[in-house]
Backbone as a chain_set.jsonl record, in Angstrom:
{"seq": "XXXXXXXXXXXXXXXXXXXXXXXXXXXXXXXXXXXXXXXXXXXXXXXXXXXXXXXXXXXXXXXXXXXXXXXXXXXXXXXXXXXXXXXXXXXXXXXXXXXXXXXXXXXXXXXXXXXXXXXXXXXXXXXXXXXXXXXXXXXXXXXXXXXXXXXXXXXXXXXXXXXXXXXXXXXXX", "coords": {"N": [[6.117, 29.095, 29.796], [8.322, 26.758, 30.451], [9.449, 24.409, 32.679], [12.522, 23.655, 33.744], [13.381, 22.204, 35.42], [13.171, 19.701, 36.193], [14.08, 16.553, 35.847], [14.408, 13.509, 33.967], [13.874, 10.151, 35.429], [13.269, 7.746, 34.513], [15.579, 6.337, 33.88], [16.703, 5.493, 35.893], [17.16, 2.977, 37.302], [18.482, 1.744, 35.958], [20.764, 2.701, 35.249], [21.69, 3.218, 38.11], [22.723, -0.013, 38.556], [24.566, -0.38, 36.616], [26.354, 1.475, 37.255], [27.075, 0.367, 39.693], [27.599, -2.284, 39.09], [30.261, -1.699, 37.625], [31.455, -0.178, 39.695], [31.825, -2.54, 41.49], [33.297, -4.439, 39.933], [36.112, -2.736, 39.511], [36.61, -2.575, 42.446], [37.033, -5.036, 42.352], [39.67, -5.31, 41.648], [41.473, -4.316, 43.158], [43.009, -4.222, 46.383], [40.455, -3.56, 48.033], [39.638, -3.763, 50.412], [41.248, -3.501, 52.081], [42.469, -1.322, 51.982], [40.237, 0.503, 52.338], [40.298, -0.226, 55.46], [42.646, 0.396, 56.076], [42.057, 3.275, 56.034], [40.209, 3.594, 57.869], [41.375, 3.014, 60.159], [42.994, 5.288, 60.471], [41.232, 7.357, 61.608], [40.608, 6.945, 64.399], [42.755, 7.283, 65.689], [43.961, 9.877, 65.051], [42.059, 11.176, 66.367], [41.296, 10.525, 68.77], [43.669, 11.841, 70.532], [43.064, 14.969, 70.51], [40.516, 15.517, 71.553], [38.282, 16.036, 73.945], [37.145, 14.513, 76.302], [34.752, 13.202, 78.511], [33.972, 11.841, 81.454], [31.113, 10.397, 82.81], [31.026, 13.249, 83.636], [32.956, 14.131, 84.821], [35.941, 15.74, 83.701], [37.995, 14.007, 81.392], [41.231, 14.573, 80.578], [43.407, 14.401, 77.556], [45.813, 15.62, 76.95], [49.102, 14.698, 75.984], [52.032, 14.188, 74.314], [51.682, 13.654, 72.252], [50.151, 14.401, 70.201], [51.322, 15.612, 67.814], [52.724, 13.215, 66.752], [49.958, 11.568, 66.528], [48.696, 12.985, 64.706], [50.499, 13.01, 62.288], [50.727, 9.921, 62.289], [48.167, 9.464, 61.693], [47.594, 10.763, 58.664], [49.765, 9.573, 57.834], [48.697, 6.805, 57.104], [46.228, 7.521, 56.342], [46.919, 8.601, 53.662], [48.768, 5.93, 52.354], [45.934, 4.388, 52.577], [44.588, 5.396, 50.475], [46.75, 4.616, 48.585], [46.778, 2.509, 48.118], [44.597, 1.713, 47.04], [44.972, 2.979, 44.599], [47.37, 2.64, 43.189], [48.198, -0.583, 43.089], [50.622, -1.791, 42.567], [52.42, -1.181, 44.507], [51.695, -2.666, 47.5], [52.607, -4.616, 48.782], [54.826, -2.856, 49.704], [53.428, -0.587, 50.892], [51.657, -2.671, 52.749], [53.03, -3.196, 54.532], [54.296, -0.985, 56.129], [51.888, 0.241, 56.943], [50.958, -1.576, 58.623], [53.578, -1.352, 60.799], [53.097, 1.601, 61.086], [50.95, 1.118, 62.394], [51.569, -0.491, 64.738], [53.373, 1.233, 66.286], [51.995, 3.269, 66.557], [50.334, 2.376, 69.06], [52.465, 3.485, 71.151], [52.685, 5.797, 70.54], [49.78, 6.903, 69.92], [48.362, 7.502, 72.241], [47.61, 4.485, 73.159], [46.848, 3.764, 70.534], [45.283, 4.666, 69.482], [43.61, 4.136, 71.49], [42.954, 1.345, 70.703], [41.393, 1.097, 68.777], [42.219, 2.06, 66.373], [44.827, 0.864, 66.404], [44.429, -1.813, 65.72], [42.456, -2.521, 63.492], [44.282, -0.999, 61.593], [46.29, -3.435, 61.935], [44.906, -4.949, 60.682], [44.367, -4.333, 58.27], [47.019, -3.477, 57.173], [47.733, -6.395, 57.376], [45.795, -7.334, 55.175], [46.65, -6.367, 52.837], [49.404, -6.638, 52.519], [48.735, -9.89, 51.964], [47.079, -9.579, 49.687], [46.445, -10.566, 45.991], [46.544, -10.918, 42.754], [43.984, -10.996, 40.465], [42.357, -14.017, 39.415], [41.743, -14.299, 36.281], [43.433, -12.048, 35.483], [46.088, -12.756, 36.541], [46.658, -15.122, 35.026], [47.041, -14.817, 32.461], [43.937, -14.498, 30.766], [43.156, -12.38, 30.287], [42.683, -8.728, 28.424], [45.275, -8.049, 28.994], [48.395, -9.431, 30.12], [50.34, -9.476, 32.692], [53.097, -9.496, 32.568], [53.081, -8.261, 30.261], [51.936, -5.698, 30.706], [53.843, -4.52, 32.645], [55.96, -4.785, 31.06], [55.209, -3.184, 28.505], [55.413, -4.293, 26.154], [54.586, -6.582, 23.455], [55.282, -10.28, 24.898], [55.6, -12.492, 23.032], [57.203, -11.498, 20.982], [59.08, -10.037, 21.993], [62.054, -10.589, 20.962], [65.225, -12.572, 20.869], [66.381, -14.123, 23.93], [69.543, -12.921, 25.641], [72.811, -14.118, 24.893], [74.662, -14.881, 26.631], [72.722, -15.56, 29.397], [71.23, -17.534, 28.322], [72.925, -20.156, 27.855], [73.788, -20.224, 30.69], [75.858, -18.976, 31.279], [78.83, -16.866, 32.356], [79.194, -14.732, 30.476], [82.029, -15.427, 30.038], [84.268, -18.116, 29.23]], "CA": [[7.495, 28.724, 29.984], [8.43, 25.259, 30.094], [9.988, 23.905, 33.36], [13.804, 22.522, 33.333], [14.311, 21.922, 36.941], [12.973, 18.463, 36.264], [15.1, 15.636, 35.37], [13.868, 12.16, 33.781], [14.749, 9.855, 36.284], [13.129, 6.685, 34.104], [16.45, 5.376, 33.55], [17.608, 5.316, 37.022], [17.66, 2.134, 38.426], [19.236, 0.874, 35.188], [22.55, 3.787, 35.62], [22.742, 2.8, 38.995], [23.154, -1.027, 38.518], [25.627, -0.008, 36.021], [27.682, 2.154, 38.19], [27.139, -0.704, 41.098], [28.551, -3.212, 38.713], [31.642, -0.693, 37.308], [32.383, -0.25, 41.156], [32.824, -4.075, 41.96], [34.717, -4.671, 39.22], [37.144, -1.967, 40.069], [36.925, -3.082, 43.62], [37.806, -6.39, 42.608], [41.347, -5.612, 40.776], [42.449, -3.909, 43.53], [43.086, -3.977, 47.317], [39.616, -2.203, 48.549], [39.405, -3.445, 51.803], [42.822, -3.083, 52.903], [42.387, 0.497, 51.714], [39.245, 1.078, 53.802], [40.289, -0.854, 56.734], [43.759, 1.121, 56.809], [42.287, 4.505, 56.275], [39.408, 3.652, 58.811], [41.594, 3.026, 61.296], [43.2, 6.729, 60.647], [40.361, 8.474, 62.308], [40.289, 7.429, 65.783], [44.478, 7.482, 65.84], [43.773, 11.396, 64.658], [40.661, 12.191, 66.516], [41.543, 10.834, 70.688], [44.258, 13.025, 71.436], [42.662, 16.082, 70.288], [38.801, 15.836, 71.764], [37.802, 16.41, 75.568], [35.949, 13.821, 77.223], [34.201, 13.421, 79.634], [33.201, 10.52, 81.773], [30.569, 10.904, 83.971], [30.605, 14.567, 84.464], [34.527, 14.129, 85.203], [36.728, 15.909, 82.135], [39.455, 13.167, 80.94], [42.109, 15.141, 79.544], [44.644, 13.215, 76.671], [46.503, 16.573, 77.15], [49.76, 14.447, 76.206], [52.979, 14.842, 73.169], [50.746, 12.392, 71.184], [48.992, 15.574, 69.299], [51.986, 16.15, 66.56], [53.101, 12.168, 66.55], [48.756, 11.024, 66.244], [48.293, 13.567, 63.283], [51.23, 12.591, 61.046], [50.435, 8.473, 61.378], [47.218, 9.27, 61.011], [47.754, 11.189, 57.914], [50.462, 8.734, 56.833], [47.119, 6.129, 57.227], [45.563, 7.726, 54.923], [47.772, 8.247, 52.267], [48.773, 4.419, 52.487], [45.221, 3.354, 52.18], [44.541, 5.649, 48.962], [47.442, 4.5, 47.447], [46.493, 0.825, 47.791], [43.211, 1.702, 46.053], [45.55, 3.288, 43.33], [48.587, 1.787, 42.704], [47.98, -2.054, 43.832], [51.826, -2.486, 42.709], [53.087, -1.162, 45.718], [50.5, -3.494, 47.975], [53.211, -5.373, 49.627], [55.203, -2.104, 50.877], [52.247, 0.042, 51.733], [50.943, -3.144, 54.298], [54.056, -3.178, 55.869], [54.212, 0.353, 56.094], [50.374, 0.368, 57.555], [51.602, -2.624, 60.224], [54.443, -0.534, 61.57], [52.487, 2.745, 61.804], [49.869, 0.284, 63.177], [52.358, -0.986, 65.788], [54.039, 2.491, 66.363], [50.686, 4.343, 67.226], [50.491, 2.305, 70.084], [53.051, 3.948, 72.44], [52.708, 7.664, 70.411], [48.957, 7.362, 69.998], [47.122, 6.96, 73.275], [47.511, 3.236, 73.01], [46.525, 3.262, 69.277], [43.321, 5.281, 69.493], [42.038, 2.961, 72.673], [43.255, -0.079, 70.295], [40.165, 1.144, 68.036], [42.577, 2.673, 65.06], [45.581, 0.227, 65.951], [43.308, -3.278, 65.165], [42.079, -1.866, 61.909], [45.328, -1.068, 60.8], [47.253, -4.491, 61.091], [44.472, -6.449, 59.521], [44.469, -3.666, 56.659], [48.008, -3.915, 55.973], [47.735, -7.812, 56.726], [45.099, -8.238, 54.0], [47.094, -5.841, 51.791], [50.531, -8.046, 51.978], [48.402, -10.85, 51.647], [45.988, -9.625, 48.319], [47.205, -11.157, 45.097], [46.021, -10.212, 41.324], [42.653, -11.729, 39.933], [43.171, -15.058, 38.637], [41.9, -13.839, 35.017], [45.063, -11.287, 35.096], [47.698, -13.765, 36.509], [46.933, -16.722, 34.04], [46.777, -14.174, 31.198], [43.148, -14.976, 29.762], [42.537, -11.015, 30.524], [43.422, -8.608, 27.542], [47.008, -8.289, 28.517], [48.929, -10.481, 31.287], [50.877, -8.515, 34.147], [54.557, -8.769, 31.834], [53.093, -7.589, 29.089], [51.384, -4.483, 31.137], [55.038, -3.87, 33.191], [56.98, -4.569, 30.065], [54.937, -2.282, 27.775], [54.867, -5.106, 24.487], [54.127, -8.259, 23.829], [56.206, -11.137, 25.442], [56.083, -13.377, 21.796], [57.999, -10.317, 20.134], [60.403, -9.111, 22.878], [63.077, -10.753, 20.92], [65.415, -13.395, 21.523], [67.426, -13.534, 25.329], [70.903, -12.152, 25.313], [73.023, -15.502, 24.776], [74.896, -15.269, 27.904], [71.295, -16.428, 30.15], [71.121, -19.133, 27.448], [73.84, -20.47, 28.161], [74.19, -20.238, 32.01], [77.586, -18.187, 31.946], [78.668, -15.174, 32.673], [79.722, -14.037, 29.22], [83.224, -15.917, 29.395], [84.109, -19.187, 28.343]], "C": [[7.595, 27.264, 30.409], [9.465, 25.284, 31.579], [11.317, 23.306, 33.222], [14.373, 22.538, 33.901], [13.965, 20.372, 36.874], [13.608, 17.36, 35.332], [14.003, 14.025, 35.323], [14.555, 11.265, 34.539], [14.279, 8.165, 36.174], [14.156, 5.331, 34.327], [17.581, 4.964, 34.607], [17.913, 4.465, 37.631], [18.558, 1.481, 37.206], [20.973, 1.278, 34.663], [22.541, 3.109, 36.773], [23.133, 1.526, 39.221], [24.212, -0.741, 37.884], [26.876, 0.865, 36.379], [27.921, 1.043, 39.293], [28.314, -1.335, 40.398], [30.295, -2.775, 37.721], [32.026, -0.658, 38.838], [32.744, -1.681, 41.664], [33.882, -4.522, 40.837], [35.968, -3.874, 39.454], [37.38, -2.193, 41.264], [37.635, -4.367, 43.483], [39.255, -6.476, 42.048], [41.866, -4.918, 41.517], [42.078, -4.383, 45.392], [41.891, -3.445, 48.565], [39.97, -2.393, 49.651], [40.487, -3.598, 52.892], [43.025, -1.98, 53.067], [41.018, 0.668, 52.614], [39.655, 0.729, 54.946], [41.749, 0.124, 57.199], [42.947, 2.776, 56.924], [40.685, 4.447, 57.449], [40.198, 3.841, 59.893], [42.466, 4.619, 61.597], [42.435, 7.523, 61.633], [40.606, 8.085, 63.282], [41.951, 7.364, 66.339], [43.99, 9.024, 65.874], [43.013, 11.837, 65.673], [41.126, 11.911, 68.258], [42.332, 11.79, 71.244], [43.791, 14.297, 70.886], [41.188, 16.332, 70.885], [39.639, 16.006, 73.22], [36.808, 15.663, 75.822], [35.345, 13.804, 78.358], [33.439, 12.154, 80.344], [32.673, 10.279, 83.194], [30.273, 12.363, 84.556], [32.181, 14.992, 84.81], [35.233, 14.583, 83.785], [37.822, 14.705, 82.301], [40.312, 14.165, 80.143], [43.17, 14.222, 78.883], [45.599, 14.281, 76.325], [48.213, 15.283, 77.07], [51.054, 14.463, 74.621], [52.558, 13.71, 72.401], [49.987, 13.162, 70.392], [49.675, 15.212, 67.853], [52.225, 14.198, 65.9], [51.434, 11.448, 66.077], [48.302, 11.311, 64.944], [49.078, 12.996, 62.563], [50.858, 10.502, 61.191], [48.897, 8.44, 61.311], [46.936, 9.787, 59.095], [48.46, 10.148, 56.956], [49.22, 7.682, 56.533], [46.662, 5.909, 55.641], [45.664, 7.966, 53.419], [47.973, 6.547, 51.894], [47.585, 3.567, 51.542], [44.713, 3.927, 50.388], [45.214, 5.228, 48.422], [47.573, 2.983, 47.285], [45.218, 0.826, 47.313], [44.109, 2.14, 45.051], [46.261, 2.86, 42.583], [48.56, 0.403, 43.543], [49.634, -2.283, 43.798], [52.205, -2.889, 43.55], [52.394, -2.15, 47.011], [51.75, -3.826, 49.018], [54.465, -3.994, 50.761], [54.553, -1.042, 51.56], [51.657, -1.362, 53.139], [51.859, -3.35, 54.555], [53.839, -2.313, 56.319], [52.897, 0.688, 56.891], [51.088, -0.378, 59.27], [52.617, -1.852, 60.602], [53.886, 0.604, 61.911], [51.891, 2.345, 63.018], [50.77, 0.763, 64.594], [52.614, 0.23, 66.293], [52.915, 3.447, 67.28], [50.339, 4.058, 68.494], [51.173, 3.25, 71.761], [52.767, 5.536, 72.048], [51.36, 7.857, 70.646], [47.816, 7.166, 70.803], [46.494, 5.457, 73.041], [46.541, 2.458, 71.365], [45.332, 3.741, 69.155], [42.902, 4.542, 70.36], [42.188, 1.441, 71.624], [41.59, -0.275, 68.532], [41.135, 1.755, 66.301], [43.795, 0.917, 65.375], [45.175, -1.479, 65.359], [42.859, -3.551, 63.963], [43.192, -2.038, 61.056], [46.143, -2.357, 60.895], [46.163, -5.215, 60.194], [43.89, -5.553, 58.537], [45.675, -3.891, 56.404], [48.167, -5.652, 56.13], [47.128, -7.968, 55.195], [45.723, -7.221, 52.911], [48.506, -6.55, 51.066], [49.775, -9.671, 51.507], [47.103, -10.689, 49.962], [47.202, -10.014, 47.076], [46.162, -11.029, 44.057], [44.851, -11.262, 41.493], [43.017, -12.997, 39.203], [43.081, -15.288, 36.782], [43.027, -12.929, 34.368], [46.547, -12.036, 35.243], [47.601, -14.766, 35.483], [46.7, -15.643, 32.659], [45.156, -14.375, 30.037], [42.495, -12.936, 29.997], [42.85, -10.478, 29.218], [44.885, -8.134, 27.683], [47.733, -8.757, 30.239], [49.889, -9.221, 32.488], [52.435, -7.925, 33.239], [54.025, -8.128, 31.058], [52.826, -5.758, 29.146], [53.118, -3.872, 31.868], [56.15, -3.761, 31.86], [56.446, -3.484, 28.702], [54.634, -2.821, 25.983], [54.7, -6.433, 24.478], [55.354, -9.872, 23.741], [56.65, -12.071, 24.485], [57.241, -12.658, 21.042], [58.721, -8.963, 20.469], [61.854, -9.921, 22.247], [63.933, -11.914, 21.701], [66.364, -12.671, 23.216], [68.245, -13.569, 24.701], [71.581, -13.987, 25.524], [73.821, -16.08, 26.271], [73.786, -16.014, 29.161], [71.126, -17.429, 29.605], [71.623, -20.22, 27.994], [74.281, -20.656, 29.344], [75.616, -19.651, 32.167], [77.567, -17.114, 32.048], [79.519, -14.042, 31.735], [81.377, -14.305, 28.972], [82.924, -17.087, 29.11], [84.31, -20.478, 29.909]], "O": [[6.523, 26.749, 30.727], [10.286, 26.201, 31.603], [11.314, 22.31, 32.498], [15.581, 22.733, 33.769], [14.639, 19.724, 37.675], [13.55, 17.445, 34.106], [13.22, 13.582, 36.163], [15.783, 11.35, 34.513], [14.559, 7.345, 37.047], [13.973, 4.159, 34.658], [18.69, 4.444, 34.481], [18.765, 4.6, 38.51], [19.389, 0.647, 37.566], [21.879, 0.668, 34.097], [23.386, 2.213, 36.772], [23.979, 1.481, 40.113], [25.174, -0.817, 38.647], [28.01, 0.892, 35.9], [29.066, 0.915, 39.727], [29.502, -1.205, 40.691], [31.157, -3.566, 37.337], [33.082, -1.23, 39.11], [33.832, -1.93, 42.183], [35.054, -4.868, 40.991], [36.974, -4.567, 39.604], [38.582, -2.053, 41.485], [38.551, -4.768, 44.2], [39.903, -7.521, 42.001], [42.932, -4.503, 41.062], [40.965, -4.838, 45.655], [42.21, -3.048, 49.686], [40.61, -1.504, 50.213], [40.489, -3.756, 54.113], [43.621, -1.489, 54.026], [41.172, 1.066, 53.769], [39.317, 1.578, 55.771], [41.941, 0.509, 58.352], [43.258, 3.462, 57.898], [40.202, 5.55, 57.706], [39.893, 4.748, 60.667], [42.57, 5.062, 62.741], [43.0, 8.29, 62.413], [41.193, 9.052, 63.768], [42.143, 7.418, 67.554], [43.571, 9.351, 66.984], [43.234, 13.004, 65.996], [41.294, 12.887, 68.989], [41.988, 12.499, 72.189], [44.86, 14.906, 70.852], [40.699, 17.436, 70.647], [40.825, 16.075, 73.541], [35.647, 16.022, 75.621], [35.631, 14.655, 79.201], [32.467, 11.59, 79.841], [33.262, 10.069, 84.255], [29.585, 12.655, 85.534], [32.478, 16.164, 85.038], [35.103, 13.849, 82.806], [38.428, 14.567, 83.363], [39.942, 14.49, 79.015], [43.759, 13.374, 79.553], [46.321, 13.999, 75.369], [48.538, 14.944, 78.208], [50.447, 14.995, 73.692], [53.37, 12.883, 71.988], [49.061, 12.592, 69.814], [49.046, 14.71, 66.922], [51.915, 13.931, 64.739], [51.586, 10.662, 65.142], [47.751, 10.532, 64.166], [48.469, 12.172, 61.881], [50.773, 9.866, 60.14], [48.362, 7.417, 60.884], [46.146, 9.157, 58.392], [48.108, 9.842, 55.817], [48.744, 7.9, 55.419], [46.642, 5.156, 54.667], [44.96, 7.713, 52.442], [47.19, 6.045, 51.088], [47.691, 2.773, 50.607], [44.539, 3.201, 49.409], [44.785, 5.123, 47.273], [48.309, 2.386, 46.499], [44.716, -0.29, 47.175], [43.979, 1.26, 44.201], [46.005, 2.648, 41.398], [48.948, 0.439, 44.711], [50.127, -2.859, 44.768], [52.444, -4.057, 43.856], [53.402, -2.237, 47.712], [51.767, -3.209, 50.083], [54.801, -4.092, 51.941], [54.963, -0.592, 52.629], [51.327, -1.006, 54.27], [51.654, -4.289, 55.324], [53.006, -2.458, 57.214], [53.057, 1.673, 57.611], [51.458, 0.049, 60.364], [51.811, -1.155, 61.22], [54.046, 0.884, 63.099], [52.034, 2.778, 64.162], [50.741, 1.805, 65.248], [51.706, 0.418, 67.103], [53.051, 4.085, 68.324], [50.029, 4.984, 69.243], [50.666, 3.508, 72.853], [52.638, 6.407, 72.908], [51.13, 8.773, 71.435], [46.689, 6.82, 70.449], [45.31, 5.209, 72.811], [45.96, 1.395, 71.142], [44.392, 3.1, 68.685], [41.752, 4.131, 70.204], [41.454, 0.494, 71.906], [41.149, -1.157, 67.794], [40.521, 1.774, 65.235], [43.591, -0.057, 64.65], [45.881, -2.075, 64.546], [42.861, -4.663, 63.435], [43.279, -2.823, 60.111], [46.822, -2.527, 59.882], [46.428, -5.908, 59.212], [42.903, -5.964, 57.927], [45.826, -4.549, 55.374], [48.652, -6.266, 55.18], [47.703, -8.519, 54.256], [45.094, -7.332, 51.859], [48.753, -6.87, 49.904], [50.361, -10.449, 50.755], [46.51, -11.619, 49.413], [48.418, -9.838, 47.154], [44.976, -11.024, 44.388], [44.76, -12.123, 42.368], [43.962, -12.989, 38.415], [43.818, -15.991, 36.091], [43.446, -12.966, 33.211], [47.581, -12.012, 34.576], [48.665, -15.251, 35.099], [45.93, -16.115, 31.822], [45.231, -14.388, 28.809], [41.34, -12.583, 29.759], [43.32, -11.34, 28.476], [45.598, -7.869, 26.715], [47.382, -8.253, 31.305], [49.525, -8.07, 32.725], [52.87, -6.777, 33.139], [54.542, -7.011, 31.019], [53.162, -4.877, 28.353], [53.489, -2.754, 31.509], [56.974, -2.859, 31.712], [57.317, -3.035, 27.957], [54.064, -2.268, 25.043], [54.687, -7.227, 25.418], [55.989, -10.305, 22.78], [57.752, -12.597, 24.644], [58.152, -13.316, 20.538], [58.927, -7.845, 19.996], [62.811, -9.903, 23.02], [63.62, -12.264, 22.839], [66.759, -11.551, 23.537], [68.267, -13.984, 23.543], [70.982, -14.874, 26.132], [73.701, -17.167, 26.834], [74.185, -17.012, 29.761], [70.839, -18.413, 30.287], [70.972, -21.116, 28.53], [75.315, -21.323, 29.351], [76.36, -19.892, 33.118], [76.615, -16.346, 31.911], [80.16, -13.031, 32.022], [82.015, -13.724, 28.093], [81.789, -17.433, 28.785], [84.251, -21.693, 29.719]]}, "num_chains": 1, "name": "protein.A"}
């Protein structure tokens, strides 16, 4: 009987360069580390008011109405930062949206996780209001420019403008 638990594994370092270099390129057309840095800072928003510490032998309890208010912006977090790995559109109202949870978690979430989730989160949604397209997609030398991708055809053979914009009026005389 012939063995066929064993896998050729010749061609392995030359798949995983090839997945390496498929993941930076996809890292680079979008947002990554606004999206890691916001949904990093999720966990320790989520995770302080719910443990039991202990310091020294002494329990700390965080026994405080920061349970229901820690889970949902941590949750919101993490939605946020997936959807600035997904949809880059939105970029500019997901890092607001991050910076106000940010801010917010402060007074609901035991001073922001200990300042360990709220730190994370402004300079994820900073660097998410502040990311801006690849400069091969904004100057159009990519295969199709940003209008052509939101408008759906190509910008030579959208037809002329309506004559009123021509014209600077407002369709009287």
């Amino acid at each position: 009987m012939r063995n066929t638990t064993t896998h050729d594994l010749s061609g392995l370092p030359g798949r995983a360069a090839g997945a390496w270099r498929r993941f930076r390129t996809w890292r680079g057309t979008r947002p990554f580390w606004a999206g890691l840095l916001t949904i990093s800072a999720s966990v320790p928003i989520m995770y302080f008011p719910y443990v039991h510490l202990s310091l020294g032998g002494l329990p700390m309890a965080l026994s405080t109405t920061a349970g229901a208010g820690s889970l949902l912006i941590g949750v919101l977090l993490i939605v946020l930062g997936v959807t600035l790995w997904l949809q880059q559109q939105v970029r500019i109202f997901a890092g607001v949206a991050v910076i106000v949870l940010a801010l917010v978690s402060v007074p609901v979430a035991n001073f922001g996780g200990f300042l360990l989730g709220m730190l994370p989160g402004l300079v994820g949604g900073s660097l998410a209001c502040a990311w801006a397209l690849p400069d091969e997609v904004r100057e159009g030398s990519g295969p199709a420019t940003v209008v052509e991708r939101f408008a759906g055809h190509d910008v030579e053979t959208a037809g002329p403008a309506p004559a009123n914009l021509v014209s600077g009026g407002h369709g009287g005389e």
